[in-house]
C-alpha positions, 0 to 999 in steps of 0.5 A, a space after each residue: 484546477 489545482 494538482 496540489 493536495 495541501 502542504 504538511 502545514 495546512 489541510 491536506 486534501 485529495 485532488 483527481 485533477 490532472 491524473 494520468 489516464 490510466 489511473 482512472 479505473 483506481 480512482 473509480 475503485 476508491 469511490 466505489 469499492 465496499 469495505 468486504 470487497 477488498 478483506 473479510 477482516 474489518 475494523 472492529 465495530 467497538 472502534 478498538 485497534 490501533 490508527 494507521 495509514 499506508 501510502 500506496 502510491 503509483 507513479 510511472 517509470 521506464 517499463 509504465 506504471 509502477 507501486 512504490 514498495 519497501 521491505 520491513 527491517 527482520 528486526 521490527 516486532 510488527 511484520 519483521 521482513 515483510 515486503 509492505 506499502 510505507 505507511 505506520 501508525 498514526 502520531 497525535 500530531 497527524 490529527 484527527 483520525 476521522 479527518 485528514 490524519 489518515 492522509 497526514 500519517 501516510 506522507 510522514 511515514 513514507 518521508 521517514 521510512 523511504 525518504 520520499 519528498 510529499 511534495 511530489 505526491 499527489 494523494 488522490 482516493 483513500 480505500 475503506 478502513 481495514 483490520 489486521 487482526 495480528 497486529 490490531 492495526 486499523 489500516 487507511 489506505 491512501 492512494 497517490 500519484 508520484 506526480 514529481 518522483 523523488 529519490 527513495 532509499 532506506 533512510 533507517 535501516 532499524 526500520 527499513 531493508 530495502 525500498 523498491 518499485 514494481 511494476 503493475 506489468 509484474 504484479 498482473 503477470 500470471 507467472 508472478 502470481 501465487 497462493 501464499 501458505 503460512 504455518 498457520 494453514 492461512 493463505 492468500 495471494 502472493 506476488 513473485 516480484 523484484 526477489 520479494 515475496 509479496 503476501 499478507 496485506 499487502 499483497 492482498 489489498 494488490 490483489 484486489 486493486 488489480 480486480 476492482 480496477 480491471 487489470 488482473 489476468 488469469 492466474 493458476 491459484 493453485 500455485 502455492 509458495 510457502 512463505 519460507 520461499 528462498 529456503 
């Protein structure tokens, strides 16, 4: 059984052999979950937006499993400073949106924002395509393994902040756990984690990932954080 899935060069395809254990409830929830399970926001059915892929990869470090995360540069016009999964636009040389683009798009993008080596990542399930209405991204989100853990860090720091991993015993944590409130009057859920406040989509798809696959606990949801936090 191969534990590879594909190279940069060839076709890129998804592999459950040899996971750990413990991922078995993710990769259930990535074959069974429908697309308004995880967001009330769907791509549009006249297929506008914009192609875009986010790698949320689980690996395994000295407190167990552990999401690879990273903080958006305060100077990007899309999402400025917002903790997110690494993850972007699709190029034309990720190929077909329809096909492995998705799964192309977010290895790349996670090379060039937290300088992961894809060789060590095992991309085993992708979620259903969601939308983010402010930005009309079309979001893939593409589950992986960090099967060989590479060193990560900010490779541009125009693009990039910070690059840090959380561990999924913080992110179920109830005391980590809270309703973010935005300006607007929107909220959502929020994670308290490694001096971050984890919200938007990311958070939300988190939020989610933990239900589906039978990890989250009992949190106040009446906890409620702005999003101007620290102030």
């Amino acid at each position: 059984m191969t534990r590879t899935s594909g190279t940069q060069d060839g076709p890129l395809t998804l592999s459950s052999a040899g996971l750990p254990d413990w991922l078995a409830p993710v990769l259930r929830v990535a074959e069974t979950v429908e697309p308004t399970q995880l967001s009330r926001f769907l791509p549009p059915e006249n297929g506008s937006g914009r192609q875009s892929a986010v790698l949320i990869l689980f690996g395994e470090g000295e407190r167990g499993p552990e999401l690879l995360l990273m903080e958006r540069a305060g100077s990007l016009r899309s999402h400025p400073g917002q903790p997110s999964f690494p993850g972007g636009a699709l190029d034309p040389e990720d190929g077909d949106p329809q096909g492995d683009g998705p799964l192309r798009a977010a290895l790349r993008e996670a090379r060039e924002e937290t300088g992961l080596d894809p060789a060590g990542v095992q991309l085993f399930g992708v979620l259903p395509r969601l939308y983010i209405p402010v930005s009309r991204f079309v979001v893939t989100p593409v589950l992986g393994w960090w099967r060989e853990p590479s060193p990560v860090g900010v490779v541009d720091p125009n693009e990039t902040a910070r690059v840090f991993t959380v561990p999924v015993a913080d992110l179920t944590d109830p005391a980590n756990r809270a309703t973010a409130v935005h300006p607007s009057g929107h909220s959502g859920p929020a994670f308290l984690v490694e001096s971050a406040l984890v919200w938007g989509f990311t958070a939300g798809v988190i939020d989610r990932l933990l239900h589906y696959a039978g990890w989250e606990r009992p949190w106040d949801r009446g906890k409620q954080v702005p999003l101007d936090w620290r102030a």
